[in-house]
N, C-alpha and C positions, 0 to 999 in steps of 0.2 A: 178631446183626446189628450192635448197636451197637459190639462190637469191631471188628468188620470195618470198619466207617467212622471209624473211631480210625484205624486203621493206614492204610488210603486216605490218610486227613488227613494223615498225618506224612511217608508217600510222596512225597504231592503238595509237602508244605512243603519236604521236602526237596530234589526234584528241583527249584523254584523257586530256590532258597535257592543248589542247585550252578551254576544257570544265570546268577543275577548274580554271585555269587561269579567266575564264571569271566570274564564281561564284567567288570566291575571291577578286576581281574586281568592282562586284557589291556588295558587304558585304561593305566592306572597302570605297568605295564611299557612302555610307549611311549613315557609322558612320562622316563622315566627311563632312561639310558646304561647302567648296570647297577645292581644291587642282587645286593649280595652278604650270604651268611650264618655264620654262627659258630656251632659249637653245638646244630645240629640234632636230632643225633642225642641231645640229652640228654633232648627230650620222650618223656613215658609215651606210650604204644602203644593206652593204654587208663584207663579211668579216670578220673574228673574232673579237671579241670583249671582253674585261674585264671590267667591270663595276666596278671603285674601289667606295665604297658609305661610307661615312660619313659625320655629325654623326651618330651612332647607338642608336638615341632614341626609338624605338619604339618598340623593340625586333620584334616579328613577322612580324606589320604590316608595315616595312619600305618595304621588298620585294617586297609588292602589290602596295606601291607607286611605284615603281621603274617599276613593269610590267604593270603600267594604261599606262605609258608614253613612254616608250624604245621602242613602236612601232617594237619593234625584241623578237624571244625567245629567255629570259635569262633563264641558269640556275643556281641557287645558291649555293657555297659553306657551308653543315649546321653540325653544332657538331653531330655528331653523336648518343651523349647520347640523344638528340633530336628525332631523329630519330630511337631510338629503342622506344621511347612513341607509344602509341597506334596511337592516335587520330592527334597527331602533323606528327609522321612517316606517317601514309597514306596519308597524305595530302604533304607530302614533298617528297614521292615515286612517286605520281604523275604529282607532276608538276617537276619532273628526277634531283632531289637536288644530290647531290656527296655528302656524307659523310667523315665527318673531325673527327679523335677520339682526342681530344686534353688529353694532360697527367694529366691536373688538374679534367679532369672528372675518371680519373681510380687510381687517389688517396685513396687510404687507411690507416686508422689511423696501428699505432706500438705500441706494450707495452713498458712502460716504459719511462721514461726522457731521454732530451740529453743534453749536456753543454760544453759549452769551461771551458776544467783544464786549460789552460795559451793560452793567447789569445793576446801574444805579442812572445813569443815561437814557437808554434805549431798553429798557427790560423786556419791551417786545419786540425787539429787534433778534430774529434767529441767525445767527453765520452756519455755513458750513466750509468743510474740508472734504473736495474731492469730490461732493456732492451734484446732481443736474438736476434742480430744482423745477426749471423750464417746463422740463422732460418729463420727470416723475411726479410733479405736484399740480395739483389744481386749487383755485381758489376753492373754499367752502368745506374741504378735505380736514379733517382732524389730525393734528400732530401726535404723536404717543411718544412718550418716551418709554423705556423697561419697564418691567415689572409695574406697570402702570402708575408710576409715583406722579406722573403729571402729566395732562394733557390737554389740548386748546385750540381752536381753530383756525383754518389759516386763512388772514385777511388780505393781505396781497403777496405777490413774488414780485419781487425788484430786478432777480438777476439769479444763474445756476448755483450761486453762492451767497444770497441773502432771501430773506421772507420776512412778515409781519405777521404776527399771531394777532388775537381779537383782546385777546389778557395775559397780562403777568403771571406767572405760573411759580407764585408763591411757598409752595410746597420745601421744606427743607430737603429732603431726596431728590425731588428735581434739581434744587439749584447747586447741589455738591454736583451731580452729574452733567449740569449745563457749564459747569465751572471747574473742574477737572481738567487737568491737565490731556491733550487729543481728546477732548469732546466725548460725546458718547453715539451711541450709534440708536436708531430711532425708524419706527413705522409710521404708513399714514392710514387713514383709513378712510375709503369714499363717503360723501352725505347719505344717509338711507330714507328715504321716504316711506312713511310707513301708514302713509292713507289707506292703501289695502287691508291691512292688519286692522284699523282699526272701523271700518268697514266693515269686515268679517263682525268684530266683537260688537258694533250694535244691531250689527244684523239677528245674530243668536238674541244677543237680550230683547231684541222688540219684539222677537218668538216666544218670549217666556223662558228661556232655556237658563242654563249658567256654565257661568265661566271658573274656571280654576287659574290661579294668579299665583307666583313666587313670588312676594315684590322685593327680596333681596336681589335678585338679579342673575342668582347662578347659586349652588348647593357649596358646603362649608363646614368643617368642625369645629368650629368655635360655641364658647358657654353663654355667647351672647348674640344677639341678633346684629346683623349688620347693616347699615344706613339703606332704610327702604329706597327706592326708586320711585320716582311721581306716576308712571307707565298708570299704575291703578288708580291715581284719583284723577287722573284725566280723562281713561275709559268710561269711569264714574261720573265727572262732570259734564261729558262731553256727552255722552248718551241719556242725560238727562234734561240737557239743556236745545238738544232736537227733539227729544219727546217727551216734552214736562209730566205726562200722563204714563210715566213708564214705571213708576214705582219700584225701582231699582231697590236690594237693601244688600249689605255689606256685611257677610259674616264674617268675623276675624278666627280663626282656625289654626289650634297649638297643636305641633309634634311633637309628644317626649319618649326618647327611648330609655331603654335599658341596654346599653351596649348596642349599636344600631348597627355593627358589622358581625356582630358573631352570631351565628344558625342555632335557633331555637330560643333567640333572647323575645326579649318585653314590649311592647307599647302602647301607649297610654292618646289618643287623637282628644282633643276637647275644643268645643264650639261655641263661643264667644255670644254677648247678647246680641242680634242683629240692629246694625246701623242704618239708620237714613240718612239719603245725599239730603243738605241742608239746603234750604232752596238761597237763601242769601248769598251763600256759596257761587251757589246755579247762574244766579245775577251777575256775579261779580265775573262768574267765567265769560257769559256773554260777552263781556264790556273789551275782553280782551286786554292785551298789554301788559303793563303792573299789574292790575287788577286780578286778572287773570292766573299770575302766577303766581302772585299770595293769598288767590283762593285754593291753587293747589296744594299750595304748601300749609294752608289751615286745615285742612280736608285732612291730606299727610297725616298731621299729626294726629289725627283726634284719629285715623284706622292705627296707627302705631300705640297710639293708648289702649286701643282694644285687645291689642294683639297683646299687650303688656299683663292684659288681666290672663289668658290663657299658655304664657309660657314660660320659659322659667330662665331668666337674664342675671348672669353673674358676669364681675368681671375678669374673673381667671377659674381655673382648673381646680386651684388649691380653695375658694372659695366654696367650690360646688358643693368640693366632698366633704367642707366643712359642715357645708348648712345642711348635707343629707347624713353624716351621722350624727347633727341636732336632732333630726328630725324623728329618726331612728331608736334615738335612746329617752326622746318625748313617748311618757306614757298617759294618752288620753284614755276618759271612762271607758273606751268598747276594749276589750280583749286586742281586736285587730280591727284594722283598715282595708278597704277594699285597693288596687293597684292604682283607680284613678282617684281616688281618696289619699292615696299618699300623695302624688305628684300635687295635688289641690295644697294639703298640708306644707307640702316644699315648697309654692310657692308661694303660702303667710309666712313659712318661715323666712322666706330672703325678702320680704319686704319688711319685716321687722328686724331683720339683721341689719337692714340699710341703716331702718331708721336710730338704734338702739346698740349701733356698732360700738361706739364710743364710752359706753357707760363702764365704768369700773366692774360689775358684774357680769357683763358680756366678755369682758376682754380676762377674765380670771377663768370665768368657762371656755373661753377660748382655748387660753393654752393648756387646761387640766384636760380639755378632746385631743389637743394636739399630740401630751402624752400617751392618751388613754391610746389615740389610734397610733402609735408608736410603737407601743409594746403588741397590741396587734400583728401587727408587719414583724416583729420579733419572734413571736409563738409561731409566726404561721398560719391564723385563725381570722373568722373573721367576726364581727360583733353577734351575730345573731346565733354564735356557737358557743360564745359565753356561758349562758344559763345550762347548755349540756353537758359543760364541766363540774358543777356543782352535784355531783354525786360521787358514792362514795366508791373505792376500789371495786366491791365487789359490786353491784352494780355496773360499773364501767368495763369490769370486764366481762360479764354475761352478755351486755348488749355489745360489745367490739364482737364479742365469738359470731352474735345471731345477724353481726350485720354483714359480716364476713361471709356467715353460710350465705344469706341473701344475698349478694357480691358477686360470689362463684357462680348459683344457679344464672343470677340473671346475667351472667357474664358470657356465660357458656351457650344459653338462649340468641344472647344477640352478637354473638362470634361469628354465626356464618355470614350475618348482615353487612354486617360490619367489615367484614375480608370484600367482601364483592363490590363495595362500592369504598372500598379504602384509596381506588385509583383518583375516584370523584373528591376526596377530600385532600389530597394530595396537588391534585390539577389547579383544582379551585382555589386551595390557597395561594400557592407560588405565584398562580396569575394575577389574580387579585391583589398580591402584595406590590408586584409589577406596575399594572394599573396605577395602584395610588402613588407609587414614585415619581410615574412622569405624570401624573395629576398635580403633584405634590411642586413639582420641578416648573409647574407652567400658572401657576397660580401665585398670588400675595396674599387669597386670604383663608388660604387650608392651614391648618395644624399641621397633622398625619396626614391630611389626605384619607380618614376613613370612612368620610361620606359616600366615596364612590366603591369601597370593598362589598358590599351586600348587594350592589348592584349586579357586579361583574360575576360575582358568585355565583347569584341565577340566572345569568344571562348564560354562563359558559355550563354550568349544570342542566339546565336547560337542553344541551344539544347533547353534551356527554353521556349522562345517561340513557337515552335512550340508544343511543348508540353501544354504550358496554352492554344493556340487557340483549340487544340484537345478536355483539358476539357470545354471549354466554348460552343463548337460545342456538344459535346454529353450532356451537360445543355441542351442547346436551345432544343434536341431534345426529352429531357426527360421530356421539360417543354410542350415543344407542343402536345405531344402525351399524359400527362397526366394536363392540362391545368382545373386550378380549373374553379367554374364556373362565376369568377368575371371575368376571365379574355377570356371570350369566344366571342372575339372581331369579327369582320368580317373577316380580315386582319388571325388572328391564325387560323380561322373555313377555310380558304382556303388556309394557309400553309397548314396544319394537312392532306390535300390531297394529298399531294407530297409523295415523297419514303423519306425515312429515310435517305439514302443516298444522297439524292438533297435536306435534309434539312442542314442537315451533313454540304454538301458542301457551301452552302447560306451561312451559321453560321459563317465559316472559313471565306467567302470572305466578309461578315460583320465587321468580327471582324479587319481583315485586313481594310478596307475600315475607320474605326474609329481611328486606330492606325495611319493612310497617315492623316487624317484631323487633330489629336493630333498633328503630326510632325508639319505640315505646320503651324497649327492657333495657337501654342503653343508656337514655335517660336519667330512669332511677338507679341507675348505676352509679352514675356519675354523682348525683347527688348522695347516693351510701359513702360513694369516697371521699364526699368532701367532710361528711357528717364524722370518718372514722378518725380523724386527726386529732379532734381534742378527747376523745377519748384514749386515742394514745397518749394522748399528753399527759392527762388524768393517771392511768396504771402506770407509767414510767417515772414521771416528775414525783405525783402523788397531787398532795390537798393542800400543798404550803403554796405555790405560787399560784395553782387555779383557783382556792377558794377566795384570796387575795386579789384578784384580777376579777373575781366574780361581784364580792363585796365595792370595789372601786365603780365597776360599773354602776350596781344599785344606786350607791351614793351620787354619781355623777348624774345619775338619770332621773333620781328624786331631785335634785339642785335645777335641771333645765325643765323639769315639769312643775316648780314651783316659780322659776322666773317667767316662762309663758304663761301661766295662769295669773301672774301677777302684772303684765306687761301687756297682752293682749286684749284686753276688753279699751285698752287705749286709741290701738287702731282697727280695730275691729268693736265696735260699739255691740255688735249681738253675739260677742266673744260667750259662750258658757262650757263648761270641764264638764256637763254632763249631756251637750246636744251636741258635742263634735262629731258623729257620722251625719247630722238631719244639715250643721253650717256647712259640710264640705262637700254636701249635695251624693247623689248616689251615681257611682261608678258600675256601667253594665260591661260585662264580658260577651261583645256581639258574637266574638268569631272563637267557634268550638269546633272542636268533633271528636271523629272516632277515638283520635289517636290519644287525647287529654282525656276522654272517660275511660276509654282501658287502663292507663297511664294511673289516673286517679283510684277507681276502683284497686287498683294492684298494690301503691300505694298504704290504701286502708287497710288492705287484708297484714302487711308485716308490720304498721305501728298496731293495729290489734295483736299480732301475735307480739311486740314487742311490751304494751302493757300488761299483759297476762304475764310475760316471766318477769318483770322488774314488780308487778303485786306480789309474786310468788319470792321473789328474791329478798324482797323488805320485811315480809310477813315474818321468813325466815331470821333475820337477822331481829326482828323485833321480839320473836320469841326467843334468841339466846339472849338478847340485853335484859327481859324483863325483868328473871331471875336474883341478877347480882342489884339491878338496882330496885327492889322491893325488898330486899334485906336494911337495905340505907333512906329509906323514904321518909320513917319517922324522924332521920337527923338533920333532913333536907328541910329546911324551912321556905314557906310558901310564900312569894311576897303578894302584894296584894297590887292593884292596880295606882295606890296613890303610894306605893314602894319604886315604883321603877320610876329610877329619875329621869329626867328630859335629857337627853343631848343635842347640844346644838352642835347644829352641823358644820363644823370650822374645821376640822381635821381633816387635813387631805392627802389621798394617797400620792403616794411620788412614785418614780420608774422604777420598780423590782426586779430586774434582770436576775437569774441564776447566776448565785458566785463562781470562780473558780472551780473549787474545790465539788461542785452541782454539778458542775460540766464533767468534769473529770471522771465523779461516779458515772453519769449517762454515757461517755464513752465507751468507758468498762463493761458496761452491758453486755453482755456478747447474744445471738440470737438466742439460743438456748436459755438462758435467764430470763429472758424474756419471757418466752413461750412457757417456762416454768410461772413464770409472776402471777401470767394474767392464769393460767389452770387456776393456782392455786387461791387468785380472787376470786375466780368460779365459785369452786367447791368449797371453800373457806379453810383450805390444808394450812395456807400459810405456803412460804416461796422457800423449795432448801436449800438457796443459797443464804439464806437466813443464819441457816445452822452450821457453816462452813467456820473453822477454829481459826482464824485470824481475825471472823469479822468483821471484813471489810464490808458486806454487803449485811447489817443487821436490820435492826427493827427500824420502820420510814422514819421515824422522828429524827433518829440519826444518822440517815444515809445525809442530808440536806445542812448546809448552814445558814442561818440566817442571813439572809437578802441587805446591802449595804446599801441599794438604790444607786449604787456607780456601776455602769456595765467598763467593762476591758475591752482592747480591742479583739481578743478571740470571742468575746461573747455576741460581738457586733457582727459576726459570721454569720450569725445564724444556731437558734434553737440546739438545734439536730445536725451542726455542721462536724461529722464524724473525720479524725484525721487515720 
């Protein structure tokens, strides 16, 4: 009997287990545009498994990437302060999380100062001021000083005003703070024994199961990983050195986002080749002592090498966005890349930037992006809108009008959606901004703090919503059941028939039903407005600084696709410019649905209606050019292919800001000249303030002067900065 309610138990935990697993699953694919994988196929089938996973950007929601994709039950090592929360604990009791008490959560402030009196003498010697050492300190207790710049343990207490720590506490921030003038003020934190914990974790792996690991320690916005923790190669050695037969293996497991706090961005999971615990290793753990500890620390390193192949380590900010518009303006043989093919590609490129930083032709492409993305941030635009400017007035402005129609409808479509759950983006922001402040305020190794914004998002979306659809349902039924008499339409007069409860429910799957159309038609909203920018640019500016800006690009992009071609087969020995989708392995899009094929499909149907009228538009303009130039064809001489001379590519472009004199006409614009411009790039009338007798606004060649490559400081305002 008592077997049989064993297995009940595990049934039941388990069916629990797959039913948040699954909500959580579908929460987290919502917030998210997609989430692609890399590498799936390399997890065991079977077997125990450790998932070591970084980075740690997303505090909560990395776990649910990690369970769309591991096709196995993980379950996660989670802080236990964590897990004594309400609402965070139930959810993490269910899906069978193990609990980790770490000492930095059981930290407690002390009365009084502490200070190094000679700190070339006694370096472990702590004093305090006003302090009851007696009282509040135990031997074996950990010292902390702030912001955790140091801390040590305590080896004995002399007295309510003296201790001995175990070590010197080296650290430059510590020893300003232990040497400062009134001391600094300091926590202790008790010893934690963590035999249970790790108890639990051989327990799961001598079942076959697996474990999900952080091993930075706690979640982070930094571009770089932060010094692993040993917690995992000791689980590792330790669970293999009780059960030599446990054939443990070690998958190393990459996070990359695309903006990992804003609703409807990117992600990329990828799966490292699986590692075996070493048995020499195994031995050496045995033996205990030193041994012991630079088997953990050999272990360490060689999962940190793993984890290095699947993610993407820079060491600042400015670096990243360097090495992703390399990557960006790298034109390899395929057309496109898939999303986990790009992240692959970014990280050759930052191993080869490492290696190849220094070279004269790194550091000349260096600063020609730094311009190129310079004048970017100037326009307003962003690289991938480049090549849109490259057509001509009239063309630019047929597609500005059809994207504008397309704008309005889908704007108008996802207006009601968008009004009714305007409270939920409003909430979720300001809170969430909240959130990361005192995140931000309690931590040394956040940036922003916007590790933890995507969390708090769904967590408080989560409750909000279905609370607003509740009052907008008991609305609808308070309006129907008391419906003044303007509004006593056909349509309410046979709602009004229904039970209060099947209006109830209507209401809810109404409101819902408007929120799916907001998503989808709101979407390609957003992306028409981002698209309509350089084609404003194009009808107002013209073709002197975007074909300029167009052409710089080419050049910059032909220059980093001939030094990767020429550079890479050096560290990369199976480097080829015609097998780059087959080396960068194939990226699958696990997590789809409804909302990305409607999305898509809708998509298709306005760039099909968009290549029907720019064929119809060029046709057009090809048959008035033909005309004038087949009168001059026979004076055009043809050159032939050993006619056109080589250029080498030395000439580079420099920063072309709009002169003064550019700006001055763009100001002058007034909306009406506008709206006259683009009609008349439509129809081909021509614009009539063309034909206005002063001629300030004539033919484009001479609205513009040429470009001196020195911007002013009105120009450094901004494009479009109207006074």
């Amino acid at each position: 009997m008592a077997g049989a309610t064993d297995a009940d138990d595990t049934i039941e935990t388990f069916v629990v287990y797959d039913l948040f697993r699954a909500f959580w699953t579908r929460v987290v694919g919502l917030f998210f545009r997609e989430i692609a994988e890399r590498n799936a196929h390399l997890i065991p089938r079977s077997g125990p498994i450790m998932f070591v996973v970084a980075p740690h950007h997303n505090q909560f929601v990395d776990p649910v990437i990690l369970l769309m994709h591991a096709m196995r039950r993980v379950y996660f090592l989670t802080a236990a302060a964590s897990m004594r929360r309400k609402f965070i604990g139930f959810y993490g009791r269910c899906l069978r999380g193990i609990p980790v008490e770490r000492q930095q959560d059981l930290a407690r402030h002390c009365s009084g100062t502490i200070f190094l009196e000679d700190r070339f003498a006694e370096p472990t010697v702590i004093s305090g001021r006003d302090t009851r050492f007696t009282q509040e300190v135990q031997v074996g207790m950990k010292l902390m000083l702030p912001n955790s710049v140091g801390q040590a343990r305590i080896e004995a207490i002399e007295s309510d005003t003296r201790l001995r720590i175990s070590s010197e506490m080296r650290e430059l921030a510590a020893l300003e703070l232990l040497t400062q003038a009134g001391g600094t003020a300091y926590k202790v934190a008790p010893h934690v024994n963590q035999d249970d914990m790790y108890r639990a974790v051989y327990n799961r792996l001598n079942k076959g199961e697996c474990i999900g690991i952080f091993p930075e320690g706690g979640s982070h916005d930094r571009t770089e990983m932060l010094p692993l923790k040993a917690g995992a190669t000791i689980m590792a050695l330790g669970a293999t050195a009780a059960n030599p037969e446990l054939g443990l293996k070690i998958v190393p497991t990459g996070l990359n986002y695309f903006h990992p706090s804003k609703f409807r961005s990117r992600a990329v999971i990828d799966f490292g080749q699986p590692i075996d615990v070493p048995a020499e290793l195994v031995e050496k753990y045995r033996q205990g002592g030193d041994a012991k500890r630079q088997a953990c620390d050999d272990f360490l390193s060689i999962v940190a090498d793993g984890l290095k192949q699947v993610t993407l380590n820079t060491p600042d900010l400015e670096t990243l966005k360097l090495i992703q518009a390399g990557r960006r303006l790298y034109q390899p043989t395929q057309h496109s890349l898939t999303m986990a093919q790009q992240v692959e590609l970014t990280r050759r490129f930052i191993k080869g930037y490492t290696v190849y930083r220094d070279l004269p032709a790194v550091a000349e492409l260096r600063d020609r992006m730094a311009d190129y993305n310079m004048q970017l941030r100037y326009y307003g635009i962003r690289d991938h809108q480049v090549e849109t400017m490259r057509v001509g007035r009239a063309e630019a402005g047929a597609l500005f009008v059809w994207r504008v129609v397309w704008l309005l409808i889908m704007g108008l479509i996802a207006l009601p959606g968008t009004v009714i759950n305007a409270p939920v983006f409003v909430v979720t922001s300001v809170f969430s901004k909240r959130k990361a402040r005192a995140a931000l305020a309690a931590s040394t190794v956040k940036v922003r703090a916007l590790d933890v914004i995507a969390t708090w998002k769904i967590l408080i979306a989560l409750v909000l919503v279905p609370f607003l659809y509740s009052v907008y349902s008991v609305l609808a039924v308070v309006f129907v059941r008391r419906a003044p008499a303007w509004a006593q339409t056909d349509v309410i007069k046979q709602v009004s028939t229904m039970s209060t409860v099947a209006i109830y429910l209507w209401a809810w799957a109404l409101a819902s039903f408007m929120s799916y159309t907001a998503l989808v038609f709101g979407e390609q909203a957003v992306d028409i407005v981002k698209s309509i920018r350089p084609l404003f640019l194009t009808l107002v500016v013209g073709s002197e600084h975007t074909e300029l800006l167009a052409r710089q690009r080419q050049e910059l992009s032909d220059d980093i696709t001939e030094l990767v071609n020429e550079l890479g087969p050096q560290i990369y020995p199976e480097f080829s410019t015609t097998r780059i989708s087959e080396q960068l392995g194939d990226g699958l899009t696990t997590h789809s649905n409804i909302i990305n094929e409607s999305a898509d499909a809708f998509h298709r149907k306005m760039r099909m209606g968009e290549q029907a009228l720019r064929q119809r538009i060029n046709s057009t303009i090809g048959s008035r050019q033909s005309s004038p130039q087949s009168e001059h064809a026979e004076e055009t001489p043809v050159a032939g292919p050993s006619d056109k001379p080589k250029q080498r590519r030395g000439s580079k472009y420099a920063f072309n800001p709009p002169t003064p004199r550019t700006m001055e006409t763009l100001n002058s614009i007034s909306p009406m000249e506008f709206l006259s411009t683009v009609t008349g790039a439509v129809l081909g009338t021509g614009s009539p303030s063309a034909e206005t007798s002063d001629g300030k606004h004539g033919e484009a060649g001479s609205q513009f002067e040429q470009t001196t490559g020195r911007s002013t400081p009105e120009q450094k305002k901004g494009l479009f900065y109207f006074t």
